[in-house]
Residue, then its C-alpha position, 0 to 999 in steps of 0.5 A: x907714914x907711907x910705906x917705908x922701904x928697908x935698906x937694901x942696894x940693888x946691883x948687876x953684880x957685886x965686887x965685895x969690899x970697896x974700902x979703896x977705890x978701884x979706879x983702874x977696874x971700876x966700870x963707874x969711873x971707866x963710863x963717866x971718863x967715856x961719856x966726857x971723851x964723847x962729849x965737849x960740850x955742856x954734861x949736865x942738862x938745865x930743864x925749863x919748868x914751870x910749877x906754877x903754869x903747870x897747875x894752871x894748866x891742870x897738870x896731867x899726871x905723870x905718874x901713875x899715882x901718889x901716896x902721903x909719907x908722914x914726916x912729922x905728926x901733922x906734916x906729910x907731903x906727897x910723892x909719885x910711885x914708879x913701878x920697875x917696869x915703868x922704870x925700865x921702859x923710861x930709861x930704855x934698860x931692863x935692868x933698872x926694873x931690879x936694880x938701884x944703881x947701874x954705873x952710868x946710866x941710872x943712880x936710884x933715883x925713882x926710889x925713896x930712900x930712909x935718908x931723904x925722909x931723916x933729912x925732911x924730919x931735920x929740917x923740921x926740927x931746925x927751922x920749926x916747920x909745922x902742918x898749919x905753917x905749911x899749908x897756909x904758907x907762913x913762911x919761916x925767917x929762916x928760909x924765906x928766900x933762901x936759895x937752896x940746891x938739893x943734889x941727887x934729889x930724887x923725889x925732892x921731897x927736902x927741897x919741896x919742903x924748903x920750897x912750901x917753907x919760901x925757899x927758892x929751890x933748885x933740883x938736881x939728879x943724873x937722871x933727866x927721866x927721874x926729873x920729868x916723871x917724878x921730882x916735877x910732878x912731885x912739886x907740882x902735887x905738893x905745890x897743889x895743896x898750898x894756899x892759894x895767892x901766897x908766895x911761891x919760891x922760884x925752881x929750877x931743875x939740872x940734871x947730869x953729873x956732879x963732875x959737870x955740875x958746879x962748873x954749868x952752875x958757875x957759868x950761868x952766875x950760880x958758884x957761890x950762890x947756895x944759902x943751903x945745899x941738900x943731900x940724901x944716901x948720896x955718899x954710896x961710894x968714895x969717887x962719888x964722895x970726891x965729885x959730890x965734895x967738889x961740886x959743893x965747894x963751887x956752887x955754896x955761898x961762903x962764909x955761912x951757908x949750910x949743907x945737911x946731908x943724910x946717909x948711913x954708916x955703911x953702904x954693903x959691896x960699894x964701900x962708901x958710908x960716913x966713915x970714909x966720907x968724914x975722911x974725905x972732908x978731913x983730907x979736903x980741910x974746908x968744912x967742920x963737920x956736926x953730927x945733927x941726928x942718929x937713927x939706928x935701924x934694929x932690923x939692919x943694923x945699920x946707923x943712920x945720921x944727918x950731918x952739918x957741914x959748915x965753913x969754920x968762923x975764922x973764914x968770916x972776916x975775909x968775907x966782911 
């Protein structure tokens, strides 16, 4: 596996237990309410790319290098590395060379975190991935030509897992720099190693806030289209929780669609985690929630889990 990163949020400052949202006082909340005063129109950004023109093209690299991580025995993919400085100069903020999250302006995405890997080992379990069916491009049943979203994708490396599989797949980050320098190129290396002449599922890269989000997808025919959603180390805080909860209910295609989500038990000084979220999801009463997979982390101490989101059965008849 490629070098894997222990747990550990950096941030400007630290505001101690967040078990309740200080909306008031939260200079996240107070930025995002700023940036939708100065901005009617469209918050969230549609990024025209084209993987399949861009290895014709020979792509140019982006990033200064690549590295393997193992998924499985067999299975690795390939992610770009960003160094802190490079970070910094791309976002214009010496801060971003040192920290993970800086309200409004960067959400970590140059980074790879253990909940993307977790989540890329699910899917292999669930749709019975292999190198050999990867690399020569059988497609699964399961995910040919399932349209998957991955929000807060980061890397990408579960939707370019989908994508390898025959999955169409759309990438979305707050972050366009984290989209343009990292997530493409990250697509277009894996792309890369694919047979060539077999199917290749369609992209489509947004970035911007969930709180716009659903809402541009919806407008340009896409509420209610996801087959699967994906997600990753997304659930940090309890605002985050809300807005990620709302965008998911306005773009995943009810009755059967999916989400699998991965993230830890407790995230220090921002107070999210999976306990407050299974308590969002029960407050908000549209989803069933399935514990998949737990991994516990000896050297933090800390779980780790992917999580199954579903609509109940009893939803089913009133979509026939």
């Amino acid at each position: 596996m490629g070098e894997e990163e222990k747990f550990a949020f950096n941030f400007p400052t630290s505001r101690g237990d967040h078990s309740e949202p200080d909306n008031e006082n939260n200079p996240y909340v107070e930025e995002l309410d700023e940036r939708a005063e100065e901005e009617d129109e469209e918050e969230v950004e549609y990024i025209e790319y084209d993987p399949a023109q861009e290895l014709q093209n020979k792509r140019p690299d982006k990033v200064p290098s690549f590295e393997e991580v193992e998924i499985v025995q067999g299975v690795s993919l390939r992610k770009g590395r960003v160094s802190g400085g490079e970070i910094a100069e791309l976002l214009n903020d010496e801060r971003a060379s040192t920290n993970d999250l800086i309200p409004g302006v960067y959400e970590g995405g140059f980074k790879l975190w253990e909940g993307a890997v977790d989540l890329c080992k699910q899917l292999c379990e669930i749709f019975k991935l292999d190198a050999e069916k990867l690399k020569a491009g059988e497609t699964t049943g399961d995910l040919e030509g399932k349209k998957v979203l991955e929000l807060g994708c980061g890397h990408g490396l579960p939707g370019i897992l989908c994508l390898l599989a025959g999955a169409d797949v759309h990438f979305q980050d707050f972050n366009p720099e984290v989209l343009r320098q990292l997530t493409m190129p990250n697509v277009s290396e894996n792309l890369s190693r694919m047979t060539m002449g077999r199917r290749r599922g369609s992209t489509r890269f947004f970035s911007g806030d969930w709180a716009h989000l659903g809402e541009l997808l919806s407008s340009k025919g896409l509420g209610g289209h996801y087959d699967i959603i994906l997600t990753s180390e997304s659930i940090y805080n309890q605002e985050a929780q809300w807005r990620l909860l709302e965008c998911i209910k306005q773009v995943l295609q009810p009755p059967h669609a999916v989400v699998y989500l991965a993230a830890k038990s407790y995230y220090f000084g921002v107070g999210g985690g999976l306990k407050t979220f299974r308590k969002v999801v029960k407050e908000d009463g549209i989803f069933e929630v399935k514990t998949l997979s737990k991994i516990q982390d000896a050297a933090s101490g800390n779980v780790r889990e992917v999580l199954e989101l579903r609509f109940p059965e009893s939803i089913a008849p009133y979509f026939l």
